[in-house]
C-alpha positions in Angstrom: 65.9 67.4 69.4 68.4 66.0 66.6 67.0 68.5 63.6 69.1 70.4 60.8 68.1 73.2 58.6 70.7 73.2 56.5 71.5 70.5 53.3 74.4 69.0 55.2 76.2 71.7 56.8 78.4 69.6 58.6 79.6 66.7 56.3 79.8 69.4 53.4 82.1 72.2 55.3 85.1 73.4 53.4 88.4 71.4 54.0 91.5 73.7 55.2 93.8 75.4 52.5 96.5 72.7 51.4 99.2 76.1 51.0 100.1 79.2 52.7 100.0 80.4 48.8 96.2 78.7 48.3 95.5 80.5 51.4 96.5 83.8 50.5 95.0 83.7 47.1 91.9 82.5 49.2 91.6 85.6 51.4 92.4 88.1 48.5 89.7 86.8 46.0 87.4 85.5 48.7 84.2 87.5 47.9 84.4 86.7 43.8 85.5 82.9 44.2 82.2 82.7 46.4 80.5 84.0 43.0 82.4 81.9 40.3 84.2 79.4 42.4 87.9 78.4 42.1 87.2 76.7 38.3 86.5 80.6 37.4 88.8 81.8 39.0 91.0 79.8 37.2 89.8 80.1 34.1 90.2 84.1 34.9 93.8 83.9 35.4 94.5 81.7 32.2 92.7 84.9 30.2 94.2 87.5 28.2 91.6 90.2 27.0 92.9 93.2 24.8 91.9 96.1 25.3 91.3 99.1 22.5 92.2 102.8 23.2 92.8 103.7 27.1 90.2 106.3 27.3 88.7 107.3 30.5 86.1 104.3 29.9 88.9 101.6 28.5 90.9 102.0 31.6 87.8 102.0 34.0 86.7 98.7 32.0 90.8 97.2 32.9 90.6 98.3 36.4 87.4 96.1 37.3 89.1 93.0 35.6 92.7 93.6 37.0 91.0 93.6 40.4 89.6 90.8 40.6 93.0 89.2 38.8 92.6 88.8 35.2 95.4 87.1 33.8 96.6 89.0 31.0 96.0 92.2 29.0 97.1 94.7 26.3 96.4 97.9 25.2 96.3 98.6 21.8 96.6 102.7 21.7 98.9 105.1 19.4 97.5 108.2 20.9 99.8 111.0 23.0 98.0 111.8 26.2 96.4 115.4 26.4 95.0 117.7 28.6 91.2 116.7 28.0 92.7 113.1 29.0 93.8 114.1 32.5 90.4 115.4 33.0 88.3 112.3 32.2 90.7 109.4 33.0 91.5 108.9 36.5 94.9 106.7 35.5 96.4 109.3 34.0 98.7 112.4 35.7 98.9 115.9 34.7 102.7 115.6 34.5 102.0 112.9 31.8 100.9 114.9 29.0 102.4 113.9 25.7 103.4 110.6 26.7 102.3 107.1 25.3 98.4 107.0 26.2 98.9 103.5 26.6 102.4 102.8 28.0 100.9 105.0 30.7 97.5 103.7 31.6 99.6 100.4 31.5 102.0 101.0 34.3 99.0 102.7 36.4 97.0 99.7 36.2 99.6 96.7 36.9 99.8 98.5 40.1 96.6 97.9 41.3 97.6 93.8 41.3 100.8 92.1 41.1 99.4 88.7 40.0 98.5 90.2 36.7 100.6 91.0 33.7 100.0 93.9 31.1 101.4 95.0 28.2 100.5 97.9 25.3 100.9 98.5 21.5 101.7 101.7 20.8 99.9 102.3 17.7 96.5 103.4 15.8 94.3 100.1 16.1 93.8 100.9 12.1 97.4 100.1 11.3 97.3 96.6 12.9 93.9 95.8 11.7 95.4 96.7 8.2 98.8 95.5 8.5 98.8 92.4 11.2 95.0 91.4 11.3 96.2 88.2 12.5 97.1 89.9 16.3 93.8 89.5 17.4 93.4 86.2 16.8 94.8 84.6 20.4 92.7 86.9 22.8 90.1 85.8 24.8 87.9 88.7 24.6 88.3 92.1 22.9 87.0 95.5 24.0 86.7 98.5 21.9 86.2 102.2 23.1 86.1 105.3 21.1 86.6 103.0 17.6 86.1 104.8 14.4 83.6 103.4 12.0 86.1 102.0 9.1 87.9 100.2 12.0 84.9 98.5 13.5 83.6 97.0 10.5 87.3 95.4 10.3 87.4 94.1 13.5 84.0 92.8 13.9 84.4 90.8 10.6 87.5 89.5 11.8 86.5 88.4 14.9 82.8 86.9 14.1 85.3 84.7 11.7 87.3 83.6 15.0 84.4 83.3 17.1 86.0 86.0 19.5 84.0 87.9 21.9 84.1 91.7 21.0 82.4 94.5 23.0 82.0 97.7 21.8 81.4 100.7 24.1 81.1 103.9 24.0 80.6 106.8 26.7 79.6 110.5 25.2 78.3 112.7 27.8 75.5 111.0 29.9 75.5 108.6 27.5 76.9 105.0 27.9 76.3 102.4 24.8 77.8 98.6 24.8 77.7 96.3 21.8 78.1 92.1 22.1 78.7 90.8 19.3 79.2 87.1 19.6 78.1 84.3 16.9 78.3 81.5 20.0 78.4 81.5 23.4 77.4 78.4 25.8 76.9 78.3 29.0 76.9 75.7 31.4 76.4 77.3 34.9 74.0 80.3 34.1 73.1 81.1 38.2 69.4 81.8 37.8 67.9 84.1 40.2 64.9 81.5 41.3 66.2 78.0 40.1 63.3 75.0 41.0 64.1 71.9 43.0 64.3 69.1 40.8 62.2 66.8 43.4 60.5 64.5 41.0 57.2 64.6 43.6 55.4 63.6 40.6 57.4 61.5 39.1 59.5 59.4 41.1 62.4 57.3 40.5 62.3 53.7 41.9 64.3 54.1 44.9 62.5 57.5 45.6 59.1 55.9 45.1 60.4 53.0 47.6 61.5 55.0 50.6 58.7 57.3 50.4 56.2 54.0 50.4 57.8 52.8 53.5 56.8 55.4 55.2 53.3 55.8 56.7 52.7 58.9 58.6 49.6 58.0 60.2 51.8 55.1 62.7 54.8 57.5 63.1 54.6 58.7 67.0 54.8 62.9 67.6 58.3 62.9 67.8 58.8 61.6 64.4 55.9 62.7 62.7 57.0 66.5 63.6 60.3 65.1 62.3 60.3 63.6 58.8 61.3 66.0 56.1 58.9 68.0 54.2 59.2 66.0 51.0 57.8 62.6 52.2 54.8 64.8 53.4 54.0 66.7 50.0 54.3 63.2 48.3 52.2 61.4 50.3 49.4 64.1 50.3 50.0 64.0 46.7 49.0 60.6 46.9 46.2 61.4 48.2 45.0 63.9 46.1 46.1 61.9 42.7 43.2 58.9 44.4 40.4 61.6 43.9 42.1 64.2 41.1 43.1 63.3 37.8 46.2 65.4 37.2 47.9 67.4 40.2 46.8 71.0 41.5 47.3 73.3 39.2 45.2 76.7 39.9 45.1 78.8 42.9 42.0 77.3 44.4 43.2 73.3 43.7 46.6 74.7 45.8 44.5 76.0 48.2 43.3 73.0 48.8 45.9 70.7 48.9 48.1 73.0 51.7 44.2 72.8 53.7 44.6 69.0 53.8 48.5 69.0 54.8 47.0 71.8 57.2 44.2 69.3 58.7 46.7 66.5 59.3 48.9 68.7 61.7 49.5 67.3 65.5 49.6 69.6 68.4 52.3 68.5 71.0 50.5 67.0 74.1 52.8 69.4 76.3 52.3 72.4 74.1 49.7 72.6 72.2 50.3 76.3 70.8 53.5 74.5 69.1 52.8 73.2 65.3 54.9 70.7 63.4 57.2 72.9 61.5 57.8 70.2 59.2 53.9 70.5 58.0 54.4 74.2 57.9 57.9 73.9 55.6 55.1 71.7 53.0 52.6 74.0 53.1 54.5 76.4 52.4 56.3 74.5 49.4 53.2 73.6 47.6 53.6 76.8 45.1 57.2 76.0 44.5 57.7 72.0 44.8 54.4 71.0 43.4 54.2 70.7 39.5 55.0 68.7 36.2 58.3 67.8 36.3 59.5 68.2 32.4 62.1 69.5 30.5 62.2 73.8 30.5 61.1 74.5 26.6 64.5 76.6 26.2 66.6 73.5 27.0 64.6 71.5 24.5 65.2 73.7 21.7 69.0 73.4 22.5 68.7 69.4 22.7 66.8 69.6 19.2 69.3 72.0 17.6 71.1 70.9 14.7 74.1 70.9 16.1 73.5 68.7 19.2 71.6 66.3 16.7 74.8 66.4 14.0 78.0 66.2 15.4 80.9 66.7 13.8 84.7 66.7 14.6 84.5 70.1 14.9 81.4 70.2 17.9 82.3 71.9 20.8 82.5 70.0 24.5 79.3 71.5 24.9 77.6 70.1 22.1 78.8 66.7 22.3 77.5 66.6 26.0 74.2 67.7 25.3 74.1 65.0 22.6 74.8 62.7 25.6 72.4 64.1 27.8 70.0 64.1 24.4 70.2 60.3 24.2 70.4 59.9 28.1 66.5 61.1 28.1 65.7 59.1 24.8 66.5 56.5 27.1 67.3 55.7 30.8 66.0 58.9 31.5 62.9 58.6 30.0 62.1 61.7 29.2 64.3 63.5 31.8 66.9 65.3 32.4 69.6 64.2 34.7 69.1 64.5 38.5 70.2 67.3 40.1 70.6 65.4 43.4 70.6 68.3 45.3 67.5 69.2 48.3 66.4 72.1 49.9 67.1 73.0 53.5 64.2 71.9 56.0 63.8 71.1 59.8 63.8 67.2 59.5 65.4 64.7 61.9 69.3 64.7 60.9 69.3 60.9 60.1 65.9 61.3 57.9 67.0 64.2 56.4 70.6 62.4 55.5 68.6 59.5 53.9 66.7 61.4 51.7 69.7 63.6 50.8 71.4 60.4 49.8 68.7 59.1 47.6 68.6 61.8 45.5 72.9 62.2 45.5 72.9 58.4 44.5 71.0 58.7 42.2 72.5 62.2 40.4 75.7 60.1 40.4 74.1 56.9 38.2 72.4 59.8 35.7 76.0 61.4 35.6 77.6 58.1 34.9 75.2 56.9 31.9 75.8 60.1 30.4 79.6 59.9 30.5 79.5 56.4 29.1 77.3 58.1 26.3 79.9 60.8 25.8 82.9 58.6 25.9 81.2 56.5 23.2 80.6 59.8 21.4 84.0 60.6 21.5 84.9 57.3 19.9 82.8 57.7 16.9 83.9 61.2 16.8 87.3 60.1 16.6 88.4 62.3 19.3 90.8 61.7 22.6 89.0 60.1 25.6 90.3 62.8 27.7 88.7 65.4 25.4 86.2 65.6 28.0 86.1 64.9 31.6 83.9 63.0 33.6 83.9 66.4 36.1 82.5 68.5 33.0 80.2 65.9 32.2 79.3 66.1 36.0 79.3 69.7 36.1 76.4 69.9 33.1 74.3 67.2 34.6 73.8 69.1 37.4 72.8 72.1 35.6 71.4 70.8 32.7 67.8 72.5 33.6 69.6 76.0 33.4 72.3 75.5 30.3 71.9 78.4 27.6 73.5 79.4 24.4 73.7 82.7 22.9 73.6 83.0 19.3 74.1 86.4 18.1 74.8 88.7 15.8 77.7 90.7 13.3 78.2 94.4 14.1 79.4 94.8 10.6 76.2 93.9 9.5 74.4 96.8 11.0 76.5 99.0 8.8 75.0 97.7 5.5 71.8 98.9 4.6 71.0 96.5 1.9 70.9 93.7 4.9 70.4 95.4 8.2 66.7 94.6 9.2 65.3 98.2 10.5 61.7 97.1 11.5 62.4 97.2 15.6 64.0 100.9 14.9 60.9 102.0 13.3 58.5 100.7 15.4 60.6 102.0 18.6 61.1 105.7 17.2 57.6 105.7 17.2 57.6 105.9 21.0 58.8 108.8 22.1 60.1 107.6 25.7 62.0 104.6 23.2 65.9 104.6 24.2 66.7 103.4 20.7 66.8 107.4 19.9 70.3 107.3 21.2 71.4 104.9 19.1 70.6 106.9 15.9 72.7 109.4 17.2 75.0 107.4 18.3 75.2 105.7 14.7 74.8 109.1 13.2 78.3 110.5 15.7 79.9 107.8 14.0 79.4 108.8 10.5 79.9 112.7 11.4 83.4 111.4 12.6 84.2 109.3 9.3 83.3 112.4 7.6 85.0 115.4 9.6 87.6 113.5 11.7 86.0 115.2 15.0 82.9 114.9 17.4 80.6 117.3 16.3 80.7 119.9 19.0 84.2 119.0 20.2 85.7 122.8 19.1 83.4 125.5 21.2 83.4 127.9 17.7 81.3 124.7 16.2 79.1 124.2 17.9 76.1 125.7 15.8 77.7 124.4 12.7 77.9 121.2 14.0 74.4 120.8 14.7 73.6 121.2 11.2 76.3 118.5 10.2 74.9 115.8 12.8 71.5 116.4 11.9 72.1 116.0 8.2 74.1 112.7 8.7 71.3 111.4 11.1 68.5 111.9 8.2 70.7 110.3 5.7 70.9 108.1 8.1 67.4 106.8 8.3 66.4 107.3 5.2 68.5 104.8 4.2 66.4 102.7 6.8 63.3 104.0 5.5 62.7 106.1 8.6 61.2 109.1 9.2 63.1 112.2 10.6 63.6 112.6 14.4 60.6 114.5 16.1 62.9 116.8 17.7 66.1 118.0 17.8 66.7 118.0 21.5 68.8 115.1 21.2 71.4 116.7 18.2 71.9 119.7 20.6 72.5 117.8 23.5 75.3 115.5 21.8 77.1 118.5 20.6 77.3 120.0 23.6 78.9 117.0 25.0 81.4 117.4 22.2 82.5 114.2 22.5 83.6 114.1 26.1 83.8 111.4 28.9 82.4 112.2 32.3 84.2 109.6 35.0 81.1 108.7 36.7 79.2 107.8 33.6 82.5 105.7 32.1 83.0 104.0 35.7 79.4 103.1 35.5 79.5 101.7 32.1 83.2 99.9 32.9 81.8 97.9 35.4 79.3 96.8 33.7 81.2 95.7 30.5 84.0 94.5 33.2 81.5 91.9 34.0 80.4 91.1 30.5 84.2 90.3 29.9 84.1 88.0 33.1 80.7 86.0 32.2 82.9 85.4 28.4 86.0 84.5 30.1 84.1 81.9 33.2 81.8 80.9 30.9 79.3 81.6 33.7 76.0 83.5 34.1 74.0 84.5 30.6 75.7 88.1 29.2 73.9 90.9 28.2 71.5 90.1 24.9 73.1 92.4 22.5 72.8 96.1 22.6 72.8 97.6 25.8 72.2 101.7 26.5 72.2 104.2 29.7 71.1 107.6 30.3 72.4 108.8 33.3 70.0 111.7 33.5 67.4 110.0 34.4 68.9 106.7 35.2 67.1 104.5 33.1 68.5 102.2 30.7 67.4 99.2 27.8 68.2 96.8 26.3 68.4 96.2 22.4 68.3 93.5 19.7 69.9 94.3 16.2 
């Protein structure tokens, strides 16, 4: 038997390293380039993300991106490292004490990988936002831990301007809390978790429609009928079913039905006759996921109708001026489609079958791909922009994954700190459950204002402790009755906060620095969809949600 179960395993294998430096680099990133591939890998290196403050959870959030060989960083930092430092930072030594909190956590981390280069500011993140607001302004990301209130309404104005990526986090107790704000973020290659062959079974394109009409299964011998791939039997039983149905199977019992008729037409081999076709098998099997409507997912729609695909300007992003392409591609050759994917699904099929189909669908990705560059480079023109603006491999690149593009519009953190305009409906609708995570955030927001007030963490001096719970409570209430909330139903969580006094445990900060670690990466890749917003984790009981302010 000639049969493959792979989508070209052979003709598609990786060529050989051109370097012994490619090589290397190969081997030592070889589990994250299989994630992002070498363009985000690349696009990794060429970052440079600034960090704020190297607390326990700002060095924990560098370590997971100098691993994995982010280009650039700095640490912006004018504390003196103290004894409640050593305990909750890992990159820091006892015989450090006193010295530059960042100078230090910078030399402990460049250690970790010589391909990436650090550096530090050894000063209060206030004085530069005051006096040299303009630093921030060439990062690719920035990360704040442990800010004060004051300094974060600064910084997130002055960012949302840029269109700079800030994440705010913050780790108190069992407590993690990260912030996105962001006011645009595209992404091309989001890596869904179930993505849906783009077959066309319903709507085939000429060629398709041709090759699968040539085919009759009913004169193919055994040997090929147990042979041909899975595709050219779903269509043609789709055929069949179109001949007596009006529109294809859309309910349990219609599927049911359909895989009973692919079941019925199955051939026993003469020889064998306990051995099915596994081809038949592959298409009953793929009537739930290969059978449907083929149309246009209603989230990419709304992005193709937004105002600025439909109005470009000189000022439109890559992004945007390809989706106007791809727009007018499915106003027109496309009609009413996106781009082909031009990619199959594994299946047992005869190797030459299975090589003719693959190339049908690859042939015809590549036209789709080419009318939309011609579109784009005709965009560019009237846009008055270079032709090499935009490559034909980006334009490539978003055809294929044009089904699965996104683009996260969010939100100013320094609008959540004006009551006049912060919209505090979800709040008081979710303090009206009592299991509701959004509990933390009150205190969280109500921390922040007992440290504009007293310059501490309430708790963070053992004899004040009882006083303390007093002062967080009454900033909380004013708090929310600026929102128009109620007070909290209990207590419990005032106590518990100042009991933490403000301290990082590791395990909760490593926790949380991973995760924002990987926030930073989807940013910098401009792969996979980030986090939506607010994100918050208890690690008592290990449960965590997800916020939209």
């Amino acid at each position: 038997m000639n049969l493959i179960n792979s989508s070209m395993s052979i003709l598609m294998a990786s060529p050989a390293p051109k370097s012994p430096e490619q090589s290397e680099r190969n081997r030592k990133y070889d589990r994250q380039l299989r994630l992002w591939g070498d363009h985000g890998q690349a696009a990794l290196e060429g970052a440079h993300i600034c960090v704020i403050n190297a607390t326990g959870l700002g060095t924990e959030i560098l370590k997971s991106l100098v691993l994995p060989g982010i280009g650039a960083f700095t640490i912006v930092d004018g504390k003196k490292i103290t004894n409640e430092d050593i305990g909750a930072n890992f990159f820091l030594e006892a015989d450090s004490v006193g010295k530059s909190r960042a100078q230090v956590a910078t030399q402990m981390l460049l250690e970790l990988n010589s391909d990436v280069r650090g550096d530090y500011i050894d000063e209060e993140p206030e004085q530069i936002l005051c006096n040299s607001p303009d630093f921030f302004n060439n990062f690719t990301v920035v990360v704040a831990t442990s800010l004060s209130e004051k300094s974060l309404i600064l910084l997130s104005q002055r960012l949302w301007e840029l269109n700079i990526p800030l994440i705010v986090c913050r780790s108190i107790g069992f407590i993690a809390y990260m912030r996105i704000q962001v006011k645009e973020h595209t992404v091309i290659e989001t890596h869904p978790d179930n993505e849906i062959p783009d077959l066309r079974l319903d709507k085939p394109f000429e060629i398709l429609k041709k090759h699968f009409d040539s085919i009759n299964l009913d004169e193919l011998s055994f040997k090929d009928h147990s042979h041909i791939p899975y595709l050219v039997i779903l269509y043609k039983f789709l055929e069949k079913w179109t001949l007596h149905k009006k529109d294809l199977p859309k309910t349990y019992k219609e599927k049911h039905q359909l895989k009973e008729m692919i079941k019925e037409a199955m051939r026993r081999d003469e020889n064998d006759t306990a051995n099915s076709e596994e081809n038949f098998e592959e298409a009953i099997k793929a009537v739930n996921t290969c059978v449907g409507h083929t149309e246009i997912p209603d989230n990419v729609m709304n992005i193709l109708n937004d105002d600025q695909c439909i109005n470009l300007t000189a000022k439109s992003s890559s992004f945007w001026i390809i989706a106007k392409a791809v727009r007018d591609f499915v106003e027109n050759e496309g009609a009413g489609l996106l781009p082909l994917k031009g990619t199959l699904p594994d299946m047992t099929a005869d190797t030459e079958k299975y090589i003719t189909l693959q190339q049908i669908y690859y042939k015809q990705a590549i036209a789709d791909a080419e009318s939309v560059w011609r579109r784009t480079l005709q965009l560019l023109r009237q846009l008055g922009k270079s032709s090499d603006s935009i490559s034909e491999k980006d334009v490539k690149l978003f055809c294929r994954h044009a089904s699965n593009i996104h683009v996260e519009k969010g939100t100013c953190i320094a609008d959540e700190y004006d009551s006049k305009t912060f919209d505090t409906n979800d709040i008081v609708q979710s303090l009206e459950n009592p299991e509701s995570m959004m509990i933390y955030y009150v205190v969280l927001r109500g921390v922040e204002k007992f440290q504009a007030e007293y310059n501490s963490y309430p708790g963070e001096f053992d004899d004040q402790v009882e006083p303390d719970i007093v002062k967080l409570k009454a900033c909380i209430t004013k708090l929310l009755n600026e929102w128009g909330c109620g007070p909290l139903v209990k207590d419990d969580y005032v106590h518990e906060f100042c009991r933490f006094g403000g301290a990082e445990l590791h395990s909760v900060s490593a926790f949380l620095g991973g995760l924002t670690a990987q926030e930073v990466i989807k940013f910098v890749t401009n792969q996979y969809k980030p986090v939506h917003n607010t994100f918050i984790y208890d690690a008592v009981t290990s449960s965590s949600g997800i916020f939209f302010f």
